[in-house]
C-alpha positions in Angstrom: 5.7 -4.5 -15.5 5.8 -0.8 -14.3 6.7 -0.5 -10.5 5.3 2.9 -8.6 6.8 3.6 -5.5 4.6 6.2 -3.0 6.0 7.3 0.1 3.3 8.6 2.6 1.3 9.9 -0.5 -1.9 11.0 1.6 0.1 13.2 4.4 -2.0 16.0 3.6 -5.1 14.3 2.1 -8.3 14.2 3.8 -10.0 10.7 4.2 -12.4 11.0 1.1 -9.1 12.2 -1.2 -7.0 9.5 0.3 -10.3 7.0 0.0 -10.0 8.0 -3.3 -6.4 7.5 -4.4 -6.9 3.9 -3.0 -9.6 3.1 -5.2 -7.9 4.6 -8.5 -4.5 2.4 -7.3 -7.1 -0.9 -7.0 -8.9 0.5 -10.3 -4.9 0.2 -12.0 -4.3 -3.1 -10.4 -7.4 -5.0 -11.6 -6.5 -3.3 -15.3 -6.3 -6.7 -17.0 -3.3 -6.8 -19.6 -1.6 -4.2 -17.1 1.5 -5.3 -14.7 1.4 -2.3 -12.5 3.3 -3.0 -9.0 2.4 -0.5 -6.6 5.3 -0.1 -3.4 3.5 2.5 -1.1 5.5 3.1 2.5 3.4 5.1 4.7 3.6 5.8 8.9 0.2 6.4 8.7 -2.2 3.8 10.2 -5.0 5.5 9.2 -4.4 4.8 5.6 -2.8 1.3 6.3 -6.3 0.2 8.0 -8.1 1.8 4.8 -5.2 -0.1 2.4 -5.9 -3.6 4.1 -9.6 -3.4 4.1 -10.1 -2.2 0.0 -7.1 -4.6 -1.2 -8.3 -7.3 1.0 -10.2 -8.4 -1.7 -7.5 -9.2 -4.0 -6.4 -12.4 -3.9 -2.9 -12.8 -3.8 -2.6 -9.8 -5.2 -1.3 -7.4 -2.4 1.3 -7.9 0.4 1.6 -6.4 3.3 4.6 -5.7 5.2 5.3 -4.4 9.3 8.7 -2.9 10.1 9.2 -3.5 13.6 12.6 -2.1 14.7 15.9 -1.4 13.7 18.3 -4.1 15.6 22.3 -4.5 14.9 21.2 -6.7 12.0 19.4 -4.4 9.9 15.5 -3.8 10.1 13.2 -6.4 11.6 10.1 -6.8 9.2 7.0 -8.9 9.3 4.6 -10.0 6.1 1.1 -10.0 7.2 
C-alpha cells in the first residue's frame, strides 16, 4: 500500500479548490486494485465538516480521529 500524509493541505485553498482536492483523494481511494492510505491532520473544521460528509459514504473505509488535549500522559484522542 502507499501511505500519503497531508498536513493542513487546504490552508490557503478556497472551498471549491479544497472541495476539489477531497473529491480527487475519494476518486484515489475507490481506485480498485489501489491500496492508497491517505493520513491528512488538519486544525481546520471547515474542511473536517466537508471530509466527514464526502467520505461518509465509504464504508469502513475512513477513520476519523479528535485530539482533545495534551495531559501528563501523552495526547488524549477520540475515534469518531
Amino acid at each position: 500500500f502507499t501511505p500519503i500524509l497531508l498536513d493542513d493541505p487546504v490552508e490557503h485553498f478556497d472551498d471549491l479548490n479544497a472541495y476539489s482536492l477531497l473529491e480527487l483523494i475519494r476518486g484515489l481511494i475507490m481506485k480498485p486494485g489501489k491500496g492508497y492510505q491517505f493520513i491528512i491532520s488538519t486544525c481546520e473544521d471547515r474542511l473536517f465538516r466537508l471530509m466527514r460528509q464526502k467520505f461518509s459514504k465509504l464504508n469502513g473505509k475512513v477513520i476519523f480521529y479528535v485530539f482533545e488535549s495534551i495531559g501528563e500522559s501523552g495526547p488524549k484522542i477520540k475515534r469518531l
